[in-house]
N, C-alpha and C positions, 0 to 999 in steps of 0.2 A: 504494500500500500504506500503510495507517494501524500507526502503531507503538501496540501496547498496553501500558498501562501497569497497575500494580499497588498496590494503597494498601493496605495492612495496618495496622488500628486499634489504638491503643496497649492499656494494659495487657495483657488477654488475647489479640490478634492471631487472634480469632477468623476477622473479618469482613475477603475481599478484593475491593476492587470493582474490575474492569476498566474504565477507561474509555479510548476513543480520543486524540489529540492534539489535536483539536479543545477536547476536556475538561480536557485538561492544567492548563489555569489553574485551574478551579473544584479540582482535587484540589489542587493547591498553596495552594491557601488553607487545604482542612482540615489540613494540615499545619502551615501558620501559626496557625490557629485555635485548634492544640493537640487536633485529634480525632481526629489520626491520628499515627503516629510513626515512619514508616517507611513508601519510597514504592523502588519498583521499577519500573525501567524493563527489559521484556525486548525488549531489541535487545544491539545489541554493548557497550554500558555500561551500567553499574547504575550507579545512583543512593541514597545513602543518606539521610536527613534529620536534621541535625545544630542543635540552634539556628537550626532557621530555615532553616538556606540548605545548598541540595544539594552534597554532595561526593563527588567520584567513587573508586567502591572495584572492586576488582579484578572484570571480569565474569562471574564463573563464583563469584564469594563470594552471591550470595542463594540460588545452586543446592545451595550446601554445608550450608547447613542450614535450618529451619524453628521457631520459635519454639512454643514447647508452650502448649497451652490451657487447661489444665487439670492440677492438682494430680494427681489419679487417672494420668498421662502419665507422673510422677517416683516416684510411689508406689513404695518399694523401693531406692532409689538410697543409696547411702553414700558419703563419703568416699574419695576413689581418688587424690588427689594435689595440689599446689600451685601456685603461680604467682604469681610480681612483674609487677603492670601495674595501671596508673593505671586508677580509675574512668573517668576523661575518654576512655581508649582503649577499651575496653568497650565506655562510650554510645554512643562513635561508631560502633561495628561492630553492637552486636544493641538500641540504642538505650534507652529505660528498663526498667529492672529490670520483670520480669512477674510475677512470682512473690509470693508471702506467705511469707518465710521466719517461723523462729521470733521469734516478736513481742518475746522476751527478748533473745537472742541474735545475729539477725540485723538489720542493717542495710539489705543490699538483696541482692537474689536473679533469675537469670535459670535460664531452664529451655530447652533446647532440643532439637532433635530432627535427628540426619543419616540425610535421608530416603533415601539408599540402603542402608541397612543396618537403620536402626529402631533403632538404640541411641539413648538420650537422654543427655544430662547436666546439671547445675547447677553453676552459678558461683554462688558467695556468701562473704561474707565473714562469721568467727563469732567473736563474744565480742574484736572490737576496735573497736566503732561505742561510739557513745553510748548504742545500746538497753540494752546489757551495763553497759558503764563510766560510766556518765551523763559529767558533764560532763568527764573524767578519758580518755573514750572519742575515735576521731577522728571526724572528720565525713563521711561516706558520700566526699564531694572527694577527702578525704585519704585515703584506704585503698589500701594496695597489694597489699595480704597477702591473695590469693585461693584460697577452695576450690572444688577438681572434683571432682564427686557424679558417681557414676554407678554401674551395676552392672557393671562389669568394669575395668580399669587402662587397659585401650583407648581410653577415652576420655579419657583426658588428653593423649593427644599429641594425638588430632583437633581438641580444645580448645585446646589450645598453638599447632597450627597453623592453625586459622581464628583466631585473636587474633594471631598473629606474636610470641610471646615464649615462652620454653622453662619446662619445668617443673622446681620445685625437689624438693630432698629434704626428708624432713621436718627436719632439722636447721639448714639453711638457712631454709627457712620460718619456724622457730619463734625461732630464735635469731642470724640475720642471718649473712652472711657471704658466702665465694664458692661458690657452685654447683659449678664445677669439680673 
């Protein structure tokens, strides 16, 4: 039995090619290459693509959701709630931002889709990047202050729990403090 593998192309994660184990190596290169950004392995462990070098995330995490393709996916979506977590944690899980947020406002933007249900949501971070603040702004590294878009409140806990960190209130969010 040949184990199939998964490669999903970065920015818009349009395109996924299956190739067998035998192919394994040529898909780890476009990874390395930078033409892909995110590699799936469907057997009993996923595999995720981080800088380079594969790290293993929980096996039933690339079944929880699927990266959106397109702008016309999130059309409609607003603000539903908060979240503290490092960029760094993020990339690691849904890998580079896909999205074009507001070119003013936003810094970097993910859009996603949990394909048993068909809700979508966005992660993004607004008016604390440098787009907003110019130099006064953080740097995409340093951002922890995240918003979840979505069209119902629902999805900020599905957000919270495919990232592993809990959602704030807007008070916390905005003005720091304890959660609790």
């Amino acid at each position: 039995m040949t184990n199939k593998y998964k490669i999903k192309l970065k920015e818009i994660c349009v395109e996924t090619f299956e190739v067998d184990a035998k192919d394994f190596e040529e898909a780890k290169m476009l990874i390395e290459n930078g033409e892909a950004n995110r590699l799936e392995v469907n057997t009993e462990t996923n595999y995720s693509i981080v800088s380079q070098q594969p790290t293993i995330i929980n096996a039933t995490d690339s079944a929880d959701f699927d990266m959106v393709s397109h702008w016309g996916e999130i059309d409609g979506t607003s603000l539903q709630g908060y979240m503290d977590i490092s960029y760094e944690e993020i990339f690691k899980k849904l890998g580079k931002p896909n999205m074009e947020g507001d070119p003013y406002k936003v810094d970097a933007e993910w859009g996603i889709r949990f394909p048993d249900t068909g809700e979508v949501a966005t992660i993004y971070n607004y008016k604390t990047g440098r787009r907003y603040l110019g130099n006064e702004g953080l740097d995409v590294e340093d951002i922890r202050d995240w918003h979840i878009g979505g069209r119902d409140k629902n999805v900020v806990e599905r957000v919270c729990k495919l990232l592993n960190t809990k959602a704030l209130d807007y008070l916390t969010a905005r003005y720091g403090g304890n959660n609790d």
